[in-house]
N, C-alpha and C positions, 0 to 999 in steps of 0.2 A: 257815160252810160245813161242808157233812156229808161224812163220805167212810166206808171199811170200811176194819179192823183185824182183823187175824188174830190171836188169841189162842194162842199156842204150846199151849193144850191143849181149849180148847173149837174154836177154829176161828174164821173170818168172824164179827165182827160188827160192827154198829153202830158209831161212835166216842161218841155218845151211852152205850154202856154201860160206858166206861170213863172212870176220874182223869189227866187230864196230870200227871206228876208232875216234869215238868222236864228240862231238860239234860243226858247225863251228863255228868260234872265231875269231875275229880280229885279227893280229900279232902287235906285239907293235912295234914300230918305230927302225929303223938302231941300236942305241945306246940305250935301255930301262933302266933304271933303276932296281934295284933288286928288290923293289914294281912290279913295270909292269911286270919284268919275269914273279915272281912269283905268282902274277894274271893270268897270262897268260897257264899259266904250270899247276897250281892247285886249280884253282875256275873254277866253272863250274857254268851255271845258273840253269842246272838240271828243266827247265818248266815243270808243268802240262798241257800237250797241245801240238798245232806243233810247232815241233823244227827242226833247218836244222843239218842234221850230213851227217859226215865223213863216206862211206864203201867202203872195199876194196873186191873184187869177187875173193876169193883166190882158191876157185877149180872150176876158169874157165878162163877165159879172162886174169885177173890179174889187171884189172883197178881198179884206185881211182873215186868214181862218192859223188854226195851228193844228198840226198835222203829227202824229207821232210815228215814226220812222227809225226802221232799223236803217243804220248809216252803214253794215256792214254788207247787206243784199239790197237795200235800198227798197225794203218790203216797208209799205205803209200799212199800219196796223188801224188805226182811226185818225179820225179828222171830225172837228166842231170850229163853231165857233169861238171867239174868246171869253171864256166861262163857263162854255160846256162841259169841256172835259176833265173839271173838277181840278182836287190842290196837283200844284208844277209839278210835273217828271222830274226827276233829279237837279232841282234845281238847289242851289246851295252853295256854299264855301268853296 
């Protein structure tokens, strides 16, 4: 399914012209355990609903942005930079 993605500095485009790069996710601490990597690396919470993810705008700009998206109509709601959009969506346990 196709939809549009506003690129925080190009504008509208395509989702075809960007990377899904995933979930955000909290990073585990300096020294994590192999539990926490591997939490980290391979559980995902996969929501029905909005979720904040990772996109990379690879046939343009080339920026990292996070984009928050309903994954259920695949309606994007905002998009900033990393920072702008203030503390994680549902990020947690």
């Amino acid at each position: 399914m196709s939809f549009l993605l506003t690129c925080p500095h190009c504008g509208v485009r395509e989702v075809a012209d960007f990377a899904f790069g995933g979930e955000v996710s909290v990073r585990p601490r300096e020294t994590p355990t192999f539990r926490e990597l591997s939490r980290y690396n391979y559980f995902r919470r996969n929501v029905a609903g909005v979720q904040r993810e990772w996109w990379y705008h690879r046939s343009g700009c080339r920026t990292w942005f996070q984009a928050e998206r309903d994954t259920r109509t695949n309606v994007v709601l905002r998009v900033g930079l990393p920072g702008e959009l203030g503390a994680e969506l549902g990020v947690g346990p």
